[in-house]
MIDO-10485 format. One line per 10 residues: number of its first residue (from 1); their letters; for each residue x, y, z of C-alpha. Coordinates in steps of 0.2 Angstrom, whole numbers, plus 5000, padded with zeros to 4 digits. Example, Ala and Ser with C-alpha at 12.3 -4.5 7.8 and 13.67 -1.06 7.14 Angstrom:
2
1> as> 5062/4978/5039; 5068/4995/5036 $
***
This chain:
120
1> xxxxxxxxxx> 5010/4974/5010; 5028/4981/5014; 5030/4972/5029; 5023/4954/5021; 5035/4957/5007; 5050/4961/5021; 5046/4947/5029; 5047/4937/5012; 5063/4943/5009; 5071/4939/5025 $
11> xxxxxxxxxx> 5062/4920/5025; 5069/4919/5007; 5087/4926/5014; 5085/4916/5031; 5085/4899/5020; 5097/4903/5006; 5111/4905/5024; 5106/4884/5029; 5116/4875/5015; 5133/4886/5020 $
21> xxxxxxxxxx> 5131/4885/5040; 5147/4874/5042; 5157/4884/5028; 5151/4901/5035; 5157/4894/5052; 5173/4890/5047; 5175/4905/5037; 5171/4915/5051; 5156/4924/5042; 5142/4926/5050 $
31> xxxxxxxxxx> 5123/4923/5045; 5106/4921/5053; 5111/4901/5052; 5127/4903/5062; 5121/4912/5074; 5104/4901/5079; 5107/4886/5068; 5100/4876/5053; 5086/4868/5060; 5081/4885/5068 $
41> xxxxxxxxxx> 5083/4896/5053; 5072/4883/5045; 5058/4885/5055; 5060/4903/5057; 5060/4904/5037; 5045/4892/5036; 5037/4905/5051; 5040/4922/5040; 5033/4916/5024; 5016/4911/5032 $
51> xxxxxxxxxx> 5017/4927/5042; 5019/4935/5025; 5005/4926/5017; 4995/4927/5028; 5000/4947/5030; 4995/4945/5010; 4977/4941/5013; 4973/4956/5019; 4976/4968/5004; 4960/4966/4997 $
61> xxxxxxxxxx> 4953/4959/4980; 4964/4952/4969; 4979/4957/4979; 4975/4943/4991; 4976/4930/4978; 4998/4933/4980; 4994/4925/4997; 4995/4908/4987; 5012/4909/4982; 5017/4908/5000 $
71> xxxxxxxxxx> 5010/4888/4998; 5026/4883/4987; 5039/4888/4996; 5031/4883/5012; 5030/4867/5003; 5051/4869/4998; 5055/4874/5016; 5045/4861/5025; 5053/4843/5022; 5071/4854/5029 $
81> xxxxxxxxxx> 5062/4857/5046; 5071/4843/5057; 5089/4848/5047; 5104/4849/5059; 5120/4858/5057; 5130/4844/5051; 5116/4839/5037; 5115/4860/5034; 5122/4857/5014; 5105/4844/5012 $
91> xxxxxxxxxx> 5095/4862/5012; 5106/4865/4994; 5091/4853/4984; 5079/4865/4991; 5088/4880/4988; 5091/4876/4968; 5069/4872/4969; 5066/4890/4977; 5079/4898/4964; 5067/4893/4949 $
101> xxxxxxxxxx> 5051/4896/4959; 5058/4912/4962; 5054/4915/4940; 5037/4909/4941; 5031/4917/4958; 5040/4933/4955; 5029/4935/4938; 5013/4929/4945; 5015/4942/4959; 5021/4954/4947 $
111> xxxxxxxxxx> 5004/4951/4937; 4994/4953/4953; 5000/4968/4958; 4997/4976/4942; 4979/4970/4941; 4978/4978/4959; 4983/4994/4954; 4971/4997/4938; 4956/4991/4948; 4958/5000/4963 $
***
């Protein structure tokens, strides 16, 4: 579960850095996007948060179930996967639809991992 919910944080930090490539560029700060580009981070994002649901699905009953939250941000990350460095601030739209996920996600995992730890 630790390394799933790692790999959820760095997928979830990985595409928050696409929208800013060419500011953080021209800033001179650096993120996982400047250093291997938008359409890379993307893809890399879209990678860990399968890897972590898929990690998920191995905690056992009902833990397992938080496996399926993975499926909407997959779903937010997925139509960004052809961005390029130039279109980076496009990823913005799906960053504002992963922000309010975030709410309902974070409190159905929450419940999940409570119910976890009374029946186990």
């Amino acid at each position: 579960m630790i390394l799933a919910f790692t790999l959820w944080g760095v997928a979830s930090h990985a595409f928050g850095a696409v929208q800013d490539v060419r500011a953080d560029r021209e800033g001179g700060i650096s993120s996982i996007a400047t250093v291997i580009g938008a359409r890379a981070t993307v893809r890399f994002s879209f990678f860990a948060y399968l890897a972590a649901g898929l990690l998920v699905l191995n905690a056992g009953w009902p833990g397992a179930l938080a496996a399926i939250a993975a499926v909407p941000y997959l779903a937010i990350v997925g139509p960004f996967w052809n961005i390029t460095d130039e279109t980076c601030e496009d990823a913005n739209k799906g960053w504002k639809k992963f922000i309010w996920l975030n709410f309902f996600a974070g409190f159905v995992v929450s419940l999940l991992v409570i119910w976890f730890a009374i029946v186990r």
